[in-house]
Residue frames as a rotation matrix with the C-alpha (Angstrom) as fourth column:
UNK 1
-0.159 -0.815 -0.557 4.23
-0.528 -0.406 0.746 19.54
-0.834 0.412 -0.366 7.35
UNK 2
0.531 0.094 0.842 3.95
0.552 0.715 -0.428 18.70
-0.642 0.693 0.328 3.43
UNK 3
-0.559 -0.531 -0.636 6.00
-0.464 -0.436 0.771 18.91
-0.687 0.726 -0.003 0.48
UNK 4
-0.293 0.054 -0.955 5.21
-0.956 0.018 0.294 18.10
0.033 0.998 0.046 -3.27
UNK 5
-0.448 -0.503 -0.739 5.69
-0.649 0.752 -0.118 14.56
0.615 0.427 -0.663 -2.52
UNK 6
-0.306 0.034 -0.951 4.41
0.717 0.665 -0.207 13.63
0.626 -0.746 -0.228 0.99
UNK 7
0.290 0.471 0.833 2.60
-0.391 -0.736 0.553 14.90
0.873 -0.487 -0.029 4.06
UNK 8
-0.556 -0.033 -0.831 3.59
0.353 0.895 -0.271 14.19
0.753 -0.444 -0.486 7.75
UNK 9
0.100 0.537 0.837 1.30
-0.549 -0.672 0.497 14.60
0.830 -0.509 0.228 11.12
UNK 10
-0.915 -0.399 -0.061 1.19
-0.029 0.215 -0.976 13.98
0.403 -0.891 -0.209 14.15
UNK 11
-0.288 0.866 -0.408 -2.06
-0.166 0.374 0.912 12.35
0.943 0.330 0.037 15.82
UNK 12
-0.795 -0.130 -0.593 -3.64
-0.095 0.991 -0.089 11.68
0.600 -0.015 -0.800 18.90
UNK 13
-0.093 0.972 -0.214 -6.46
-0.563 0.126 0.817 9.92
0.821 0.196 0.536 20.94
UNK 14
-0.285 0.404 0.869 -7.73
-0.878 -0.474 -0.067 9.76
0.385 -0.782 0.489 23.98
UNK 15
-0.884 0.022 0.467 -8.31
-0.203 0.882 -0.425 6.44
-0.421 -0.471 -0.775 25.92
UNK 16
-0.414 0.704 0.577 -11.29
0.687 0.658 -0.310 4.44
-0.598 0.268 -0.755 23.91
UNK 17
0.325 0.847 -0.422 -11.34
-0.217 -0.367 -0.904 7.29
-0.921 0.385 0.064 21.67
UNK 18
0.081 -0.040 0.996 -11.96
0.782 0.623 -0.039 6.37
-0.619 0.781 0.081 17.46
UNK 19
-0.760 -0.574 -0.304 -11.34
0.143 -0.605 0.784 7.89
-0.634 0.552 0.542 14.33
UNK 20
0.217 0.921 -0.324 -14.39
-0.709 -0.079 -0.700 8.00
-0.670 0.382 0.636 11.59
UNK 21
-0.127 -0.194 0.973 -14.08
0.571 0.787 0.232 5.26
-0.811 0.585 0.011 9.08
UNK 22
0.804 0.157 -0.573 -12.53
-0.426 -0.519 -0.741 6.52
-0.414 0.840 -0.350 5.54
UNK 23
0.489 -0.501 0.714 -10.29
0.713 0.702 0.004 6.27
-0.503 0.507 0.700 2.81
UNK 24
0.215 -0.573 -0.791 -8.24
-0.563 -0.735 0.379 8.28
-0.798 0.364 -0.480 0.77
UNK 25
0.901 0.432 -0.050 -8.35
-0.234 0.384 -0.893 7.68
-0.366 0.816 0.447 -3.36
UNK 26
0.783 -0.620 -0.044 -5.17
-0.249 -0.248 -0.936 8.78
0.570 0.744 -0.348 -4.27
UNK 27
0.367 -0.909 0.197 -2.93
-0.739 -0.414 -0.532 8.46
0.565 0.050 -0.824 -1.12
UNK 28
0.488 0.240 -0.839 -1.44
0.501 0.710 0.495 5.65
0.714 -0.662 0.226 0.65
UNK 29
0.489 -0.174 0.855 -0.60
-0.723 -0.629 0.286 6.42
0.488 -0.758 -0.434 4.42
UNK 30
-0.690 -0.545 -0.477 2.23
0.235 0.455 -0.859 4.88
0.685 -0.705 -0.186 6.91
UNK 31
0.707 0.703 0.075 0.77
-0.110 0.004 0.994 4.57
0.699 -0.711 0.080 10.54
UNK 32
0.067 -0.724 -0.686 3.58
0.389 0.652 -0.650 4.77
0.919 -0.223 0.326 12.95
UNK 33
0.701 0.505 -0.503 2.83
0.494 0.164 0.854 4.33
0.514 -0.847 -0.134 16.85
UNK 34
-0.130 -0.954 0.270 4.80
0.043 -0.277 -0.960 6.29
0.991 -0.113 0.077 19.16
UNK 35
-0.925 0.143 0.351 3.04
-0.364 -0.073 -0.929 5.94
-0.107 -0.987 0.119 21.86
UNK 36
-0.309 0.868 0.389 -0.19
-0.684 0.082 -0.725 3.54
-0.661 -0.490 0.568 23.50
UNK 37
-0.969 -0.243 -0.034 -2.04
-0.202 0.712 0.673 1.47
-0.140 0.659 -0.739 21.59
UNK 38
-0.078 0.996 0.043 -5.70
-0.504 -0.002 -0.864 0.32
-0.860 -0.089 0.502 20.57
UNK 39
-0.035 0.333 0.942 -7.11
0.213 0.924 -0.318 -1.37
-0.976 0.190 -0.104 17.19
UNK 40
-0.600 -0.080 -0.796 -6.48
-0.615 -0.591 0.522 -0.73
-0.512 0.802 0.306 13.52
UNK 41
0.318 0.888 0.333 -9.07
0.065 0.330 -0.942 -1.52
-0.946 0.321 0.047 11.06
UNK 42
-0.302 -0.537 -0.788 -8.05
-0.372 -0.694 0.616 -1.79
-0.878 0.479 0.010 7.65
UNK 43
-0.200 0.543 -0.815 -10.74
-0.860 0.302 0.412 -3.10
0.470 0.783 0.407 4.77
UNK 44
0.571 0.617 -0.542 -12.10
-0.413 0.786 0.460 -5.45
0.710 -0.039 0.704 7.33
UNK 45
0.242 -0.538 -0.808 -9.07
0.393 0.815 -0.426 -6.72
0.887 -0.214 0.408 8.83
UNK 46
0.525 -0.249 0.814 -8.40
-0.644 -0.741 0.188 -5.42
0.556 -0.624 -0.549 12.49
UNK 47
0.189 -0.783 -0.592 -5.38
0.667 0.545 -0.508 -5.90
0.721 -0.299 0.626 14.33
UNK 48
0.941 0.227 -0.251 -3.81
0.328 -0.793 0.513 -4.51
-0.083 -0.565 -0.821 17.38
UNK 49
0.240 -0.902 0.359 -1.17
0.511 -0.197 -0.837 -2.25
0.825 0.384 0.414 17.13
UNK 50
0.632 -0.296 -0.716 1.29
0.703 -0.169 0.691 -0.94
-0.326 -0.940 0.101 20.02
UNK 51
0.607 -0.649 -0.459 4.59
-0.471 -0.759 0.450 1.43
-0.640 -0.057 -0.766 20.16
UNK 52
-0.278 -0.920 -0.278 6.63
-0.642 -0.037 0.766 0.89
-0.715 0.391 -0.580 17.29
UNK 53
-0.286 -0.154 0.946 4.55
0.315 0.917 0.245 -0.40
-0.905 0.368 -0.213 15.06
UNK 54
-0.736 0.155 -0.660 3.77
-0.544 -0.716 0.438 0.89
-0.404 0.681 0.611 11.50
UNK 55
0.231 0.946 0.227 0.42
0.388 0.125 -0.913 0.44
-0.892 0.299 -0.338 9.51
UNK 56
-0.867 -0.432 -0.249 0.50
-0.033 -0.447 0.894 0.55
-0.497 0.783 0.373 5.84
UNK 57
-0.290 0.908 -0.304 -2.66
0.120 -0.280 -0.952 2.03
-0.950 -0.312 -0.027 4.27
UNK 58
-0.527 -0.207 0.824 -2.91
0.842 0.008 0.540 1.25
-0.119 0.978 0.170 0.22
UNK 59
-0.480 0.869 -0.119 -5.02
-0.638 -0.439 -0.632 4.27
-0.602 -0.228 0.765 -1.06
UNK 60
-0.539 0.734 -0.413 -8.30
-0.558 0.056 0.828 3.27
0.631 0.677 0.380 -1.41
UNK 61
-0.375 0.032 -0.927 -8.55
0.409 0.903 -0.134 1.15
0.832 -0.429 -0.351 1.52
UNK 62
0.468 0.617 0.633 -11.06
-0.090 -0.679 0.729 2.12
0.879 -0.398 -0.262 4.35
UNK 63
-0.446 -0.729 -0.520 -9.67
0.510 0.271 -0.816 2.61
0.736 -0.629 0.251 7.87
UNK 64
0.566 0.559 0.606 -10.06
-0.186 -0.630 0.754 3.30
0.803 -0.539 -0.253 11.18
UNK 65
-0.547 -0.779 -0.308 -8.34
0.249 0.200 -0.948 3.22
0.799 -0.595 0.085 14.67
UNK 66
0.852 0.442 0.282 -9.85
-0.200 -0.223 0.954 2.90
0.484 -0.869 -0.101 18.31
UNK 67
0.018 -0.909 0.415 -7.33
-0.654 -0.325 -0.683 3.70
0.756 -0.259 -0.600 20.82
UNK 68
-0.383 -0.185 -0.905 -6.45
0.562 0.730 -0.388 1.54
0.733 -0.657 -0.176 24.15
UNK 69
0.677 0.633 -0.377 -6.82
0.616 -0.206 0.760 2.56
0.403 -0.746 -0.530 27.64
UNK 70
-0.114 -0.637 -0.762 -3.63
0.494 -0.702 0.513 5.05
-0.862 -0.318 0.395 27.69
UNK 71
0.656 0.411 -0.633 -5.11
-0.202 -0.712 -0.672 6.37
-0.727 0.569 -0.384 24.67
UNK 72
-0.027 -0.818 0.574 -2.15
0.850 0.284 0.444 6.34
-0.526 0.500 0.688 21.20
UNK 73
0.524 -0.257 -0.812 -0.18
-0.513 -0.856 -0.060 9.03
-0.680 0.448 -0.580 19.77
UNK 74
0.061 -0.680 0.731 1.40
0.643 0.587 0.492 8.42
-0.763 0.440 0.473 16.19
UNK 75
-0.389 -0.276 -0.879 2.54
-0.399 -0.810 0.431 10.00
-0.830 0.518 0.205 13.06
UNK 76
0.590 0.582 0.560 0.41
0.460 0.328 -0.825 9.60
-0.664 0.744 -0.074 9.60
UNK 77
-0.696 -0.688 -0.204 3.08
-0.082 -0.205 0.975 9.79
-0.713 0.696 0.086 6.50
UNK 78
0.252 0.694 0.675 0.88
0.435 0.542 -0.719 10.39
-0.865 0.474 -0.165 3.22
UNK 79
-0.490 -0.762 -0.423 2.14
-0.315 -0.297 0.901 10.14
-0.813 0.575 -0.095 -0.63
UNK 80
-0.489 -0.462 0.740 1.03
0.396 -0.873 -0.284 12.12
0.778 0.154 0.609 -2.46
UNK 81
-0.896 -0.337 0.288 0.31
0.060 -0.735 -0.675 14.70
0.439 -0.588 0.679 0.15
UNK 82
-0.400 0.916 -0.036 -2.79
0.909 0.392 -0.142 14.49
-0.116 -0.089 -0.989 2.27
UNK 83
-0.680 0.617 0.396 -6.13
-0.042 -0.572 0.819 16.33
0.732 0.540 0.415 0.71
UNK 84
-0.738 0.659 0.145 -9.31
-0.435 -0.300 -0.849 17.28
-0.516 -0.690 0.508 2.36
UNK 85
0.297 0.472 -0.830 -10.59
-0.955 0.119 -0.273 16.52
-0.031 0.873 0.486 -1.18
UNK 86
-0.185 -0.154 -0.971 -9.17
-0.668 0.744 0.009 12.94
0.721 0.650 -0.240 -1.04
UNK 87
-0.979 -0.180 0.092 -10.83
-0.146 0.316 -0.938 11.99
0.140 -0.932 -0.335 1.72
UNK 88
-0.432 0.819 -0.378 -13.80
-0.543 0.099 0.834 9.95
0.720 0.565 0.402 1.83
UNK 89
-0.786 0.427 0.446 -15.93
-0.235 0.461 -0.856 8.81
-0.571 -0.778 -0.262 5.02
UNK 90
-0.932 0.351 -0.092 -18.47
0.285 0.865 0.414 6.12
0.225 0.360 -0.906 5.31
């Protein structure tokens, strides 16, 4: 679902499975766990993250996520709206 303004989805990933490392130029993105857990990367810095926690993603900033061992389901919020075109892997 996006409007004008913002985009949300709905994500998820498989026990030990990862995302590609990228970035996004223009948008920044929310990360917010609803389920499982595993490792967020974010320009270097990796932290784990469980249920209920939220990940802010400036844009420009590279990222990734490897899931735990129940795998993690969450919702990606991006403003302005996520692009195919603003999306940039390593």
């Amino acid at each position: 679902m996006h409007t004008e303004a913002q985009s949300l989805a709905e994500a998820t990933l498989a026990p030990g499975q990862a995302t590609q490392r990228h970035y996004h130029a223009l948008s920044e993105e929310l990360y917010f766990f609803l389920e499982g857990s595993g490792e967020m990367e974010v320009d270097g810095e990796t932290r784990a993250v469980a249920h209920g926690d939220t990940v802010l993603i400036p844009p420009g900033a590279r990222h990734s996520i490897v899931s735990g061992k129940s795998g993690a389901r969450f919702l990606c919020c991006c403003a302005p709206p996520y692009s195919h075109d603003d999306t940039y892997f390593d």
